[in-house]
mmJSON file of the N, C-alpha and C atoms, coordinates in Angstrom:
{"data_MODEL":{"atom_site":{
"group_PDB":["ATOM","ATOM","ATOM","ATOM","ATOM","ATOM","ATOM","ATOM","ATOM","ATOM","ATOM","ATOM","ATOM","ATOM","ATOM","ATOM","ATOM","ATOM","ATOM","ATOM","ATOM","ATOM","ATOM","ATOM","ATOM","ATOM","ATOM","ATOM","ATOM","ATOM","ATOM","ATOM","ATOM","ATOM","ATOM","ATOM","ATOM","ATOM","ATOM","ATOM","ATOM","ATOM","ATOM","ATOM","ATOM","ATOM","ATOM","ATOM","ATOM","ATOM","ATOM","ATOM","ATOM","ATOM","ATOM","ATOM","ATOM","ATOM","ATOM","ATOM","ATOM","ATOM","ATOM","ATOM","ATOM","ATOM","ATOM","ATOM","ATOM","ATOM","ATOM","ATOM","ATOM","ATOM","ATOM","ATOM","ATOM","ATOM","ATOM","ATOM","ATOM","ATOM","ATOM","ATOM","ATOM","ATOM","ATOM","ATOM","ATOM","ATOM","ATOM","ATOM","ATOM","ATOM","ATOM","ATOM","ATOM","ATOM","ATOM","ATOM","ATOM","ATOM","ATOM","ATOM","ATOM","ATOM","ATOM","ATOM","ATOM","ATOM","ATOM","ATOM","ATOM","ATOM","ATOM","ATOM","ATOM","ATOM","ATOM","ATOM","ATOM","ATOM","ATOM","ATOM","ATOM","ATOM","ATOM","ATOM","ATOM","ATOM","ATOM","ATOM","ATOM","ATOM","ATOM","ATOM","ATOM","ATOM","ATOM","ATOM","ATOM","ATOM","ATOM","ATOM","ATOM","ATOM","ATOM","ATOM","ATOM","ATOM","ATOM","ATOM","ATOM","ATOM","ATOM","ATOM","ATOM","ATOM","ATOM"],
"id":[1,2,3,4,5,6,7,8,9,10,11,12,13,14,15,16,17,18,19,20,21,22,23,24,25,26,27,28,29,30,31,32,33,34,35,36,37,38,39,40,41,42,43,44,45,46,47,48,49,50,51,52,53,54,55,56,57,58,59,60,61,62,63,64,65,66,67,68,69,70,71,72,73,74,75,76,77,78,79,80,81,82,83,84,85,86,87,88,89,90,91,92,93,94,95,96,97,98,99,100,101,102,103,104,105,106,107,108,109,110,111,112,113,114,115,116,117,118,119,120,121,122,123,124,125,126,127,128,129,130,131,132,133,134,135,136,137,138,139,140,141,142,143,144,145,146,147,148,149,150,151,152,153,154,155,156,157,158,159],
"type_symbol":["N","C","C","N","C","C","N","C","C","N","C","C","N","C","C","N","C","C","N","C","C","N","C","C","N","C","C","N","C","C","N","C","C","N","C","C","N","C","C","N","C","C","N","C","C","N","C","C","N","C","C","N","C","C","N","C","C","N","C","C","N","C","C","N","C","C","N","C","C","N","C","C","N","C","C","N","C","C","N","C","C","N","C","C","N","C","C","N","C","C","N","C","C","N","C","C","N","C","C","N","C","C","N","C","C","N","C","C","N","C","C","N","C","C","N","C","C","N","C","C","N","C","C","N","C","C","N","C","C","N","C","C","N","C","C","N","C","C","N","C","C","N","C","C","N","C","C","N","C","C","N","C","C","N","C","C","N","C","C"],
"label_atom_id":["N","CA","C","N","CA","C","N","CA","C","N","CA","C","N","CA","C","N","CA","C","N","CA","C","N","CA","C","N","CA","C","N","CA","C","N","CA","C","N","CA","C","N","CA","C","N","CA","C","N","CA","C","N","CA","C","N","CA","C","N","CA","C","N","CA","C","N","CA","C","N","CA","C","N","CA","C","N","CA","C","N","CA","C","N","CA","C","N","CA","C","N","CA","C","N","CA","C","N","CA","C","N","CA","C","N","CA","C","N","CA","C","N","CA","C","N","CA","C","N","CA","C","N","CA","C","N","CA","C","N","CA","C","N","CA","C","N","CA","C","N","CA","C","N","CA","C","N","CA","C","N","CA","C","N","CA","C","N","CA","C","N","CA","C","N","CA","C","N","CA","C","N","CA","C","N","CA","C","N","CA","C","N","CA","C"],
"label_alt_id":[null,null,null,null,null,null,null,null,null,null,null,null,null,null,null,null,null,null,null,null,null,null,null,null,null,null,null,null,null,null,null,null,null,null,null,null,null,null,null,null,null,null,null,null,null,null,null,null,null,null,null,null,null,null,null,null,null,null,null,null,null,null,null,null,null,null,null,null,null,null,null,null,null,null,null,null,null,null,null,null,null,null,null,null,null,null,null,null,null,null,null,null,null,null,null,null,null,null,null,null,null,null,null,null,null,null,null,null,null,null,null,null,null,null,null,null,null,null,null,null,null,null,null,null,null,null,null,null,null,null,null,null,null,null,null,null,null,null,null,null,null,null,null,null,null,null,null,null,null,null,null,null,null,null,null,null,null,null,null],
"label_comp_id":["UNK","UNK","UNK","UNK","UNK","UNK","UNK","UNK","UNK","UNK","UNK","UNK","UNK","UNK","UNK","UNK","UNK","UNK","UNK","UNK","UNK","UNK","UNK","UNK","UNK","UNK","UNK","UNK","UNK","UNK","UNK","UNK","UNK","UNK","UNK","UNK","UNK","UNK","UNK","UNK","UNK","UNK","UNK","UNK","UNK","UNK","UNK","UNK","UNK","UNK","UNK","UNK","UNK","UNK","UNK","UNK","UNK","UNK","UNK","UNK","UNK","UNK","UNK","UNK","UNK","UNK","UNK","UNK","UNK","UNK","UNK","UNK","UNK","UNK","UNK","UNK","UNK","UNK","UNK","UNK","UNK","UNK","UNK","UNK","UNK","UNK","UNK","UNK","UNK","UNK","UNK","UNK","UNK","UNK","UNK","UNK","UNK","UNK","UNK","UNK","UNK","UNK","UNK","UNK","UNK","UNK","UNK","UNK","UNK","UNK","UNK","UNK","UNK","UNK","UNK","UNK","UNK","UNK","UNK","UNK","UNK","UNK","UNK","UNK","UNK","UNK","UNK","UNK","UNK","UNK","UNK","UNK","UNK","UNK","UNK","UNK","UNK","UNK","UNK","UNK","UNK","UNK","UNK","UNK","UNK","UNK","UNK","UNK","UNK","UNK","UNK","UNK","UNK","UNK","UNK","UNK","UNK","UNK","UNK"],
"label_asym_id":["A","A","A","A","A","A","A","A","A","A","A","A","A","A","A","A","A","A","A","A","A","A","A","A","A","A","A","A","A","A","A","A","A","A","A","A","A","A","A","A","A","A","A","A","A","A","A","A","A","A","A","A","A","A","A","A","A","A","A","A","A","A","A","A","A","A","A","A","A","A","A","A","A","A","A","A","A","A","A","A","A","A","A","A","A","A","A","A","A","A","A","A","A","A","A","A","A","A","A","A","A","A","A","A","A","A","A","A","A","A","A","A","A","A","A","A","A","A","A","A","A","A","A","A","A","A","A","A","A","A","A","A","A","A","A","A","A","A","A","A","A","A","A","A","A","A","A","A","A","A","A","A","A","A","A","A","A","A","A"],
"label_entity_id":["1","1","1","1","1","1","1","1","1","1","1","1","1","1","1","1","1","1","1","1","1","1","1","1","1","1","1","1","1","1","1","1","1","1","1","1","1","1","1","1","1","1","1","1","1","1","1","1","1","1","1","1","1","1","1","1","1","1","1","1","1","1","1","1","1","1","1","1","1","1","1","1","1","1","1","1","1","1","1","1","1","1","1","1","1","1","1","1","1","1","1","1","1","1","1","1","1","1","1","1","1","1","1","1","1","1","1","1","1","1","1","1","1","1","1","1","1","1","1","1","1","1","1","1","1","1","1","1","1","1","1","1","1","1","1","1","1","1","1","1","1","1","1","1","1","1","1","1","1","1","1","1","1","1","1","1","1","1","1"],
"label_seq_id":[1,1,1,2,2,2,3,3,3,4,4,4,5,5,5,6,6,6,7,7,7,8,8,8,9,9,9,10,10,10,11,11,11,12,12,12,13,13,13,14,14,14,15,15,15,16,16,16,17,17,17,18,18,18,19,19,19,20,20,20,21,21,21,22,22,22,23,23,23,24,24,24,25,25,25,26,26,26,27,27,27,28,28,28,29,29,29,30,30,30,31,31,31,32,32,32,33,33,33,34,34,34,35,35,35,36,36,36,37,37,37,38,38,38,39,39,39,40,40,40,41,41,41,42,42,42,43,43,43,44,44,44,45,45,45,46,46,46,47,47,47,48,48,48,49,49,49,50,50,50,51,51,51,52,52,52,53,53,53],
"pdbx_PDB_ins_code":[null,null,null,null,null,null,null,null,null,null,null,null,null,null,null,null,null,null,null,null,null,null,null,null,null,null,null,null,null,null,null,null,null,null,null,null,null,null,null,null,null,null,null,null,null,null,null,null,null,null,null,null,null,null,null,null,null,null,null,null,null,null,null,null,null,null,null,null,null,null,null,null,null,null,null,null,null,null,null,null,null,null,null,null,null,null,null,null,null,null,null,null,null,null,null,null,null,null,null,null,null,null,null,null,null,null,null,null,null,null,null,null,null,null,null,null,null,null,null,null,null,null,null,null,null,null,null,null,null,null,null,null,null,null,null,null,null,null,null,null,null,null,null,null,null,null,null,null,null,null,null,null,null,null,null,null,null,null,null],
"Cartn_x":[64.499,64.66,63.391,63.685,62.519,62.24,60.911,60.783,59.884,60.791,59.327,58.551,57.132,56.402,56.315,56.593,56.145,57.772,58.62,59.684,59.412,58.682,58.463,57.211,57.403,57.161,56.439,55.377,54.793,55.059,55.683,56.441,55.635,54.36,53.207,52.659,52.374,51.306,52.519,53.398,54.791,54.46,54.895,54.347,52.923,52.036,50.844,50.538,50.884,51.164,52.182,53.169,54.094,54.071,53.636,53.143,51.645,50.748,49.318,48.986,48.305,47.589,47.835,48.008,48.613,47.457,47.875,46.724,46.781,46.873,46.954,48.553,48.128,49.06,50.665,49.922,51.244,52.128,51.144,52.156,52.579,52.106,52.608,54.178,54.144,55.642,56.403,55.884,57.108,57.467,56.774,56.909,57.871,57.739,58.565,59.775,59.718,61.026,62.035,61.525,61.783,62.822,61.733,62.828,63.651,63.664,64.561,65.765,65.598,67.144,67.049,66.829,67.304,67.737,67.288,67.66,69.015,68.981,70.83,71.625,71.128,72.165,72.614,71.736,72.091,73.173,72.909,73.764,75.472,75.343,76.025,77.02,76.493,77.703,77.976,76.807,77.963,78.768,78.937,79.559,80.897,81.369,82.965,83.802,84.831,85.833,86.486,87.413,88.313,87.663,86.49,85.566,85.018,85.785,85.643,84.601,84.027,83.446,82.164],
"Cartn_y":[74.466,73.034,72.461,71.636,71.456,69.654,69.525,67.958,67.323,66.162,65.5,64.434,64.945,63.729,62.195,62.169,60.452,59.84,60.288,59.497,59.469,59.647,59.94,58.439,57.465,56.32,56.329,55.693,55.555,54.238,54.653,53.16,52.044,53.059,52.058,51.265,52.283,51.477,50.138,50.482,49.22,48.47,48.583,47.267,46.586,47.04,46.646,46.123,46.462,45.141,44.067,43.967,42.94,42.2,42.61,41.941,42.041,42.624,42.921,44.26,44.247,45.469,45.289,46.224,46.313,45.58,44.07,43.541,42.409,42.055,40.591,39.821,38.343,37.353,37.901,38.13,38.357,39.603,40.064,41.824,41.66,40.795,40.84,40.395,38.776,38.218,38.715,39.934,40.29,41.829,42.417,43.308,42.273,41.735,40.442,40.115,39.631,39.189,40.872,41.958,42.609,43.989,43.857,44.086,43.209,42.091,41.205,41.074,41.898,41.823,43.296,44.112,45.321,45.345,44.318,44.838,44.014,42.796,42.232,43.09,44.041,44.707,46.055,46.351,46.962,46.571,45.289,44.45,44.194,43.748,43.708,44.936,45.764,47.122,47.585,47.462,47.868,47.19,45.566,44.437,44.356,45.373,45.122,45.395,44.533,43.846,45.362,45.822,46.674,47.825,48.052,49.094,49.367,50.24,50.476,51.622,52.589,53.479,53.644],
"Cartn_z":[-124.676,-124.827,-125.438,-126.355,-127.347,-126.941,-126.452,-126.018,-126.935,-127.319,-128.214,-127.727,-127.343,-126.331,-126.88,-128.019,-128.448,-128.233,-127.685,-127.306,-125.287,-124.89,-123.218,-123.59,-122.787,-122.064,-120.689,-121.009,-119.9,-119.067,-117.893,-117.586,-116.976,-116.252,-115.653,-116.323,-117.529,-118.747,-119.476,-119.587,-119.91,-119.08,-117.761,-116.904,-116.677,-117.313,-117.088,-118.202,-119.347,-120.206,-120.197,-119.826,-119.474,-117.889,-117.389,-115.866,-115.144,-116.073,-115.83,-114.674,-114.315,-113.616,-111.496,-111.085,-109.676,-109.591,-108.069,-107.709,-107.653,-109.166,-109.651,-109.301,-109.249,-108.663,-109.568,-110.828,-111.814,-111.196,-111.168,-110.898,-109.169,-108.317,-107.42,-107.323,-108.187,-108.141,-108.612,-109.488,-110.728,-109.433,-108.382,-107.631,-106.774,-106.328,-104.668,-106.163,-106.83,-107.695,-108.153,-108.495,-108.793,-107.38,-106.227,-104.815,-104.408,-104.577,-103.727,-105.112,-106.164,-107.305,-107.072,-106.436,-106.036,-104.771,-103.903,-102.231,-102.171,-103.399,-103.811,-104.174,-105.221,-105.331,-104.368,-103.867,-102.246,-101.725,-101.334,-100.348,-100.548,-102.176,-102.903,-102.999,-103.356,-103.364,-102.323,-100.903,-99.931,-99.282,-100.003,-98.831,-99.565,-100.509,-101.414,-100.052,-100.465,-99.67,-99.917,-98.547,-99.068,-99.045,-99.108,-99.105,-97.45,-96.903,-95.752,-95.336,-96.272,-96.589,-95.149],
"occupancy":[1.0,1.0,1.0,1.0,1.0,1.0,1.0,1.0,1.0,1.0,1.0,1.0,1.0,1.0,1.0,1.0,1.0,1.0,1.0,1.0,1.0,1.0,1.0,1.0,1.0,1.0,1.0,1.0,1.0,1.0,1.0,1.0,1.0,1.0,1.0,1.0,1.0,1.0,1.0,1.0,1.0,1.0,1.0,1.0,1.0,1.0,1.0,1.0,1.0,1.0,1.0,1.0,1.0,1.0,1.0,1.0,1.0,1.0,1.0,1.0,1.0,1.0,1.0,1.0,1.0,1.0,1.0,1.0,1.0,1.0,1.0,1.0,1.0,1.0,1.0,1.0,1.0,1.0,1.0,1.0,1.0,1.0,1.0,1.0,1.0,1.0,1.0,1.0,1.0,1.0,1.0,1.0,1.0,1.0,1.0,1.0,1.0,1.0,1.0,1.0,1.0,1.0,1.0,1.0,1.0,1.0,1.0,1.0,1.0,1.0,1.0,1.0,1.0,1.0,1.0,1.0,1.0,1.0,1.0,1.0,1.0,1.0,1.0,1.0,1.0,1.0,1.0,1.0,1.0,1.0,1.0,1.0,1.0,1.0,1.0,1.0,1.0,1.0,1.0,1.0,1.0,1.0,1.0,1.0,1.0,1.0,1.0,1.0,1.0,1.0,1.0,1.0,1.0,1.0,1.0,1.0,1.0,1.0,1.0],
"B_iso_or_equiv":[0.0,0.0,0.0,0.0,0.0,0.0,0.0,0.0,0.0,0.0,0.0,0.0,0.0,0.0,0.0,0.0,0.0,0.0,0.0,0.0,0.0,0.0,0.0,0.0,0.0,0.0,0.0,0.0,0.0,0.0,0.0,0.0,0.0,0.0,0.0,0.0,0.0,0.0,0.0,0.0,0.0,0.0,0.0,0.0,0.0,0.0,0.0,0.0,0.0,0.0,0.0,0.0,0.0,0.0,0.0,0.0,0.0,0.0,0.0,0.0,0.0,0.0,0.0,0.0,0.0,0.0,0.0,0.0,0.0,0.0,0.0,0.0,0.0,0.0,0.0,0.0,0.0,0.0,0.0,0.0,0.0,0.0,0.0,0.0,0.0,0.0,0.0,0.0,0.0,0.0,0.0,0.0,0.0,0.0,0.0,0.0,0.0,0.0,0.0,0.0,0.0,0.0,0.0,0.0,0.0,0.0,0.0,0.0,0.0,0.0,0.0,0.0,0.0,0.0,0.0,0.0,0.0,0.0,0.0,0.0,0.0,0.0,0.0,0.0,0.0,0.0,0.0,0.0,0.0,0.0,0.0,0.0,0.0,0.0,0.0,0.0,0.0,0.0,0.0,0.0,0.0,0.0,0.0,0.0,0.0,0.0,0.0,0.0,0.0,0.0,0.0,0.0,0.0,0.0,0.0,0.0,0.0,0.0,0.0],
"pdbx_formal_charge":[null,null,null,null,null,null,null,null,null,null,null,null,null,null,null,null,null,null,null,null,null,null,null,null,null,null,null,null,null,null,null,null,null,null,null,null,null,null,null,null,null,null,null,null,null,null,null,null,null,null,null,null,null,null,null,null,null,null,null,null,null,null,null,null,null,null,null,null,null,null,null,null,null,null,null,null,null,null,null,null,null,null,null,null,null,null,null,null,null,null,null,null,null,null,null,null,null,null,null,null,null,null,null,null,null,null,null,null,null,null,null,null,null,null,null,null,null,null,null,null,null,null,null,null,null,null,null,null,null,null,null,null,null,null,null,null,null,null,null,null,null,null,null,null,null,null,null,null,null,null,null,null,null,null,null,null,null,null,null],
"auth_seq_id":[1,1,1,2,2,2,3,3,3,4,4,4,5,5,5,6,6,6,7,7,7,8,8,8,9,9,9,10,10,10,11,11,11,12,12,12,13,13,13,14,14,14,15,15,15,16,16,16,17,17,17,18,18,18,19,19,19,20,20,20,21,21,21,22,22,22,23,23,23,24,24,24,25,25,25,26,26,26,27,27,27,28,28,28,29,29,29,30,30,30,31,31,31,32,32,32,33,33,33,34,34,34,35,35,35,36,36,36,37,37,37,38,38,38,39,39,39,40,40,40,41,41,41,42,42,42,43,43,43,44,44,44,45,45,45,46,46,46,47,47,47,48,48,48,49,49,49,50,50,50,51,51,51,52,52,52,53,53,53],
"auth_comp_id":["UNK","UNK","UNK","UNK","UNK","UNK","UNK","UNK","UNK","UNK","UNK","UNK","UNK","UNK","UNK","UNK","UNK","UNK","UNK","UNK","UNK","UNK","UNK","UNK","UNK","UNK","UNK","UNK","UNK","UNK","UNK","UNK","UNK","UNK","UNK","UNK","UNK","UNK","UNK","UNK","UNK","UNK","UNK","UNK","UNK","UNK","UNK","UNK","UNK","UNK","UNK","UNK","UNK","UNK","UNK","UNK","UNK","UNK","UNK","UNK","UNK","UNK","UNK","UNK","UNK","UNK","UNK","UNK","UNK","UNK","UNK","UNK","UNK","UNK","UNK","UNK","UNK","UNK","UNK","UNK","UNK","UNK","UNK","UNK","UNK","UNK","UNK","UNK","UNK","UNK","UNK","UNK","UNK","UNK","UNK","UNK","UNK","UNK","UNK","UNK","UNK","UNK","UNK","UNK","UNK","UNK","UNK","UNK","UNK","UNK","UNK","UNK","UNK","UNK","UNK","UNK","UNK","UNK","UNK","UNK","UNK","UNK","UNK","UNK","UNK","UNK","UNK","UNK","UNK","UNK","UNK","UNK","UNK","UNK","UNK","UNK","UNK","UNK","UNK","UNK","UNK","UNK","UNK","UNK","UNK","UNK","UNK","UNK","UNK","UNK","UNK","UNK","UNK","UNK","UNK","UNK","UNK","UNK","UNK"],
"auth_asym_id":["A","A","A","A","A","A","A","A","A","A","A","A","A","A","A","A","A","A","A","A","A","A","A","A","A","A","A","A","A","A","A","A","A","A","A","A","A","A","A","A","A","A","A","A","A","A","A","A","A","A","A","A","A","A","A","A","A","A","A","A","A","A","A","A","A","A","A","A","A","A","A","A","A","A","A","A","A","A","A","A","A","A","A","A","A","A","A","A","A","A","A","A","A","A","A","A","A","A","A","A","A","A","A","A","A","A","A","A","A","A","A","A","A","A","A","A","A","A","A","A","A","A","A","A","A","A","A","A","A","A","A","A","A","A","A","A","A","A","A","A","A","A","A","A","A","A","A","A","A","A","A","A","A","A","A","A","A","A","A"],
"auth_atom_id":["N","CA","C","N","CA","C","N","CA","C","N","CA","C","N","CA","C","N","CA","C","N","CA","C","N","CA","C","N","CA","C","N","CA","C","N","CA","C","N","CA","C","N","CA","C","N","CA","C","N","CA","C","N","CA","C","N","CA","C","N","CA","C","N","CA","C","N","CA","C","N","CA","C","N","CA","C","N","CA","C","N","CA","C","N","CA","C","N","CA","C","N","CA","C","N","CA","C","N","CA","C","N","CA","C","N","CA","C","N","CA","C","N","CA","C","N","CA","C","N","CA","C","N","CA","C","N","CA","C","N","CA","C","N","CA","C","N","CA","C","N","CA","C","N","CA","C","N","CA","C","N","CA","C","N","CA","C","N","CA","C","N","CA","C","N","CA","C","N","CA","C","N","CA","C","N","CA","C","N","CA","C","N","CA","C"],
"pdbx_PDB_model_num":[1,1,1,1,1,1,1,1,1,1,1,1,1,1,1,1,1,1,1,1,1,1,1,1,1,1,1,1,1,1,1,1,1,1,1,1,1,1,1,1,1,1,1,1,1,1,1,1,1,1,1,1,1,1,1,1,1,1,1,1,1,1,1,1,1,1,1,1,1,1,1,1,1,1,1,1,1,1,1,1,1,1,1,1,1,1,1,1,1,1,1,1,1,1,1,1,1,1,1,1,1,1,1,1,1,1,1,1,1,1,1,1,1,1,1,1,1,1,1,1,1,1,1,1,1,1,1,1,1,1,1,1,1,1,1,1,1,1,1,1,1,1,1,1,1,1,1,1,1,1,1,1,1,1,1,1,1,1,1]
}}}
């Protein structure tokens, strides 16, 4: 399997230019905004009606 590294993303370094560096006020809200639209969609898929699972 043949990998080509300049398509592999560094996802930290992505967020640390678009929300700044772990620490700061920025990267905190975009961390608290960013769990609370994941812990919805948690909630969300296991609360389907009909879904007794």
């Amino acid at each position: 399997m043949n990998t080509n590294e300049e398509m592999l993303t560094d996802i930290s370094a992505e967020l640390d230019k678009e929300f700044d560096a772990p620490g700061t006020p920025e990267r905190a809200k975009f961390d608290e905004e960013a769990y609370a639209f994941y812990t919805n969609c948690v909630l969300s898929d296991n609360a389907r009606p009909g879904d007794e699972g």
